[in-house]
C-alpha positions, -999 to +999 in steps of 0.1 A: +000+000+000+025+027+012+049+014-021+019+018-045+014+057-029+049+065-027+053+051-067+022+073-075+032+102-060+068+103-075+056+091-106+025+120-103+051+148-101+071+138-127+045+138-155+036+172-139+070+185-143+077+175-180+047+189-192+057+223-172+091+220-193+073+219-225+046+248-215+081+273-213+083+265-253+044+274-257+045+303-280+086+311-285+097+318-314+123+291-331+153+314-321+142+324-290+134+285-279+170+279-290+191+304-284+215+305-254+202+321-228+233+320-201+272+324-204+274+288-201+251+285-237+216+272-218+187+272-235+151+260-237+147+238-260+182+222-253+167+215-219+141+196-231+162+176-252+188+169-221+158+160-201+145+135-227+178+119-229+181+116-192+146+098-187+155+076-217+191+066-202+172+060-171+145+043-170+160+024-198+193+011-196+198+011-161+171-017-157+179-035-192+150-018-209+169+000-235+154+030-246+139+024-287+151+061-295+190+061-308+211+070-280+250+075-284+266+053-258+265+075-223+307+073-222+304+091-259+288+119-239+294+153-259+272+175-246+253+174-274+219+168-255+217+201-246+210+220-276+195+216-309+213+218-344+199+233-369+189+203-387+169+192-359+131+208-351+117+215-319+084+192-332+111+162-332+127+172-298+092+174-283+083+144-300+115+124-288+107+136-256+071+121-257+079+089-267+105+089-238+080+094-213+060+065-230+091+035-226+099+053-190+064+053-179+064+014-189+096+011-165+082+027-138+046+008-143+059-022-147+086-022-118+086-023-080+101+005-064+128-021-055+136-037-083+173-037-089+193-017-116+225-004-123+239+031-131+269+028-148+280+060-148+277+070-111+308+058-086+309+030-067+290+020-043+264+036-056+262+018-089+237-001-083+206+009-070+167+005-075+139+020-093+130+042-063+161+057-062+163+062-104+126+078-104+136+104-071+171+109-089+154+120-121+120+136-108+149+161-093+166+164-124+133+172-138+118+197-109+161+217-115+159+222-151+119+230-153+133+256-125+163+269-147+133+274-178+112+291-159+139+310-150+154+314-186+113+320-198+108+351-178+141+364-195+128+359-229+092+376-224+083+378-189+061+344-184+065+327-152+043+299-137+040+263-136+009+258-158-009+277-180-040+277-160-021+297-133-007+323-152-018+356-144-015+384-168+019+406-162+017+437-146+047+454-154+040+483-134+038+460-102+068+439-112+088+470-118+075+485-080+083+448-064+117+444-078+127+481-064+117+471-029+143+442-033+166+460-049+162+484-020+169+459+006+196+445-012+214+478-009+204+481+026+215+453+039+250+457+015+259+495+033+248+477+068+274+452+062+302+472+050+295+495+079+304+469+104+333+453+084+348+491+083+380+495+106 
């Protein structure tokens, strides 16, 4: 009983969380779903992409239930899961991400939460593990980069929110009168501390 509302829960969230990730591509433009958004080159729809690959590695190989989508081997890791070439649309990255969640969903539906697999690319001991530990490793995987677009969204255009039926409209007035405040406490609290750090 408590495995069955513990697997539900877990597995609840997740499908929550992926289909927040996709809502931060509702309505971008191709470049601005592509373009990096960071020094370090992150972007949207390369987030998605990274995302589907780590559900597919996950909930695939690790318990022998190799993912159907073509995967380079993980030690061939490039970096190239988290962005999108040009030859590549976002339809087909948020397609490939679909299907993922189909084979991964079959994992987790079809496992215990302590059936064994192995992670060959985390250290030993911790190698091998079990299905609970794969589907709270990647639901927080999940719940970071959904954070980092929502982040990376409200850049872009100023959308926040986890779903579209809680988005309010933006008041830019508002924002602009909120973000001061902090601003203002940031430097507060900055001359406070420098005042007690003087000699």
């Amino acid at each position: 009983m408590i495995e069955e509302f513990a697997k539900d829960n877990l597995h609840g969230r997740l499908r929550r969380d992926r289909e927040a990730l996709l809502w931060k591509l509702d309505g971008l433009s191709e470049y601005d779903a592509r373009r990096p958004l960071t020094a370090t080159g992150t972007n949207l729809l390369g987030l998605v992409k990274h995302v589907a690959t780590v559900e597919a590695r996950y909930f695939g190989e690790v318990f022998g239930r190799p993912s159907p989508e073509p995967l380079p081997r993980w030690q061939d890791s490039d970096g190239s899961d988290l962005w999108a070439a040009e030859d590549e649309t976002r339809d087909q990255v948020v397609e490939f991400y679909r299907r993922t969640w189909e084979h991964a969903d079959a994992t987790i539906d079809g496992l215990s939460l302590d059936a064994p697999g192995c992670v060959p690319w985390w250290p030993e001991p911790h190698a091998d593990t079990n299905l609970f530990a794969v589907l709270v490793h990647v639901l927080g995987e999940t719940v970071r980069h959904t954070g980092h677009a929502d982040i990376l969204r409200e850049g872009v255009d100023g959308r926040t929110g986890l779903r579209p039926e809680h988005e309010q409209r933006i008041d830019e007035e508002a924002r602009a009168a909120h973000r001061a405040r902090i601003e203002q406490a940031a430097r507060s609290a900055g001359s406070i501390q420098a005042q007690r750090s003087a000699p």
